[in-house]
C-alpha positions, 0 to 999 in steps of 0.5 A: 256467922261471927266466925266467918266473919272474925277468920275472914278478918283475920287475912286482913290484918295478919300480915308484917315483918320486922324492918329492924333485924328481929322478930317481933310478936303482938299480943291478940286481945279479944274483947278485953281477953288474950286469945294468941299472938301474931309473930312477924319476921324479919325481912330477909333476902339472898341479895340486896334486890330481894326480900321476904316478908313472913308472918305467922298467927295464932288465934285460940278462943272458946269455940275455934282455933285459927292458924295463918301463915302469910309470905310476901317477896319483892324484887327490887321494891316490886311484889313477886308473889304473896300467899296468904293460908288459913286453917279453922280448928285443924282444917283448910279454911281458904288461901289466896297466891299472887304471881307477877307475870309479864304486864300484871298479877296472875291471883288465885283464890281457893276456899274450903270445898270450893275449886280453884278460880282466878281473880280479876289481875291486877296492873303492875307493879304493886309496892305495898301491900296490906302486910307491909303495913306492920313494916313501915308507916304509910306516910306518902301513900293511900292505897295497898293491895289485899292479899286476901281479897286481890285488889286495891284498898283505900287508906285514910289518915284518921288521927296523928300516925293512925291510919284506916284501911278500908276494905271491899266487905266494907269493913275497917282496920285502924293501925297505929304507929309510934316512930314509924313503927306499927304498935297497935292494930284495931277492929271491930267485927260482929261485935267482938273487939280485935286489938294486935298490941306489940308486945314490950320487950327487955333491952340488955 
C-alpha cells in the first residue's frame, strides 16, 4: 500500500523545466535518506509560440525503483498535450496523455492490467499545469491542471513564497521558492518523509 501510495505521489510532484537556459536536478531525500534525483530540462521550442517542458526522475529505495518521465508543449501559452508515464521496478506502472482538441482536452489514462479509459474533458485553454510549477512561482494564480489525475487542483499560499497544491485523494504538496525559483518541494505520504531539494551548483 505505502507503494501505491509514494508512486502514485510521485506524478504529482515530478514535473518541471528550467526557465533559465540549463538543466537543473533536485536531490530526493527520503525520510532523512538520498533515494535519486529529478532532472528538469530547459524549456525548449522550434519557434517563439512553442515550447517543451520535460522532466525526467529517478527514485531508488530498499524495496522498489521508480522511473518517470513527463513532457508538457504549449502553444502560444496554451497546453498542447501533456504525458506523464511511470514504471515500478522495471514495469509499466500507469500513464496519463492529454490532447487539446477543438473546444476541450481529449484525457486518456492507462494503468497496469487495466484498459485504456477517458476521462472526463476539460474546458480549454489550460495556462498552468502542475509541472510548471518548478517553472515559475504562482504569484497570480490558484489553480493548475494535474496531469496525473486530468483535472484542476486548488493552490493556497501557506507562508512568504510557499505554496500548497491540494489534490482530489486529498493529499498535499508544499513547494517553496526563492526568487521566483522552485527550491524545495515537500510531502508526507504513508509516513514517509518526501523532500525534492535543488541541488547547488558551482558558477565559473
Amino acid at each position: 500500500m505505502k507503494m501505491v501510495m509514494l508512486c502514485r505521489w510521485l506524478f504529482l510532484v515530478l514535473g518541471g523545466v528550467s526557465a533559465h537556459g540549463q538543466e537543473v536536478v533536485y536531490d530526493v531525500w527520503l525520510s532523512g535518506r538520498n533515494v535519486g534525483h529529478l532532472t528538469v530540462s530547459p524549456a525548449q521550442g522550434g519557434s517563439p509560440s512553442h515550447q517543451n517542458l520535460k522532466v525526467e526522475g529517478n527514485i531508488n529505495t530498499f524495496f522498489y525503483k521508480v522511473i518517470y518521465v513527463g513532457e508538457n508543449t504549449y502553444e502560444k501559452g496554451v497546453l498542447k498535450t501533456s504525458l506523464s508515464s511511470q514504471h515500478v521496478n522495471g514495469q509499466f506502472k500507469e500513464k496519463t496523455q492529454t490532447y487539446q482538441k477543438n473546444e476541450g482536452y481529449l484525457i486518456a489514462h492507462t494503468e497496469e492490467k487495466k484498459p485504456r479509459r477517458l476521462l472526463p474533458e476539460m474546458p480549454t485553454p489550460i495556462l498552468n499545469t502542475v509541472t510548471s510549477l518548478y517553472y515559475r512561482e504562482p504569484v497570480n494564480y490558484r489553480q493548475v491542471y494535474s496531469e496525473r489525475y486530468g483535472q484542476m487542483v486548488t493552490i493556497d499560499k501557506v507562508g512568504p513564497a510557499a505554496y500548497k497544491v491540494n489534490m482530489p485523494d486529498g493529499k498535499a504538496t508544499v513547494y517553496k521558492y526563492e526568487g521566483g525559483r522552485c527550491q524545495e518541494v515537500l510531502a508526507r505520504i504513508a509516513g514517509l518523509s518526501l523532500n525534492f531539494k535543488l541541488r547547488e551548483t558551482n558558477s565559473n
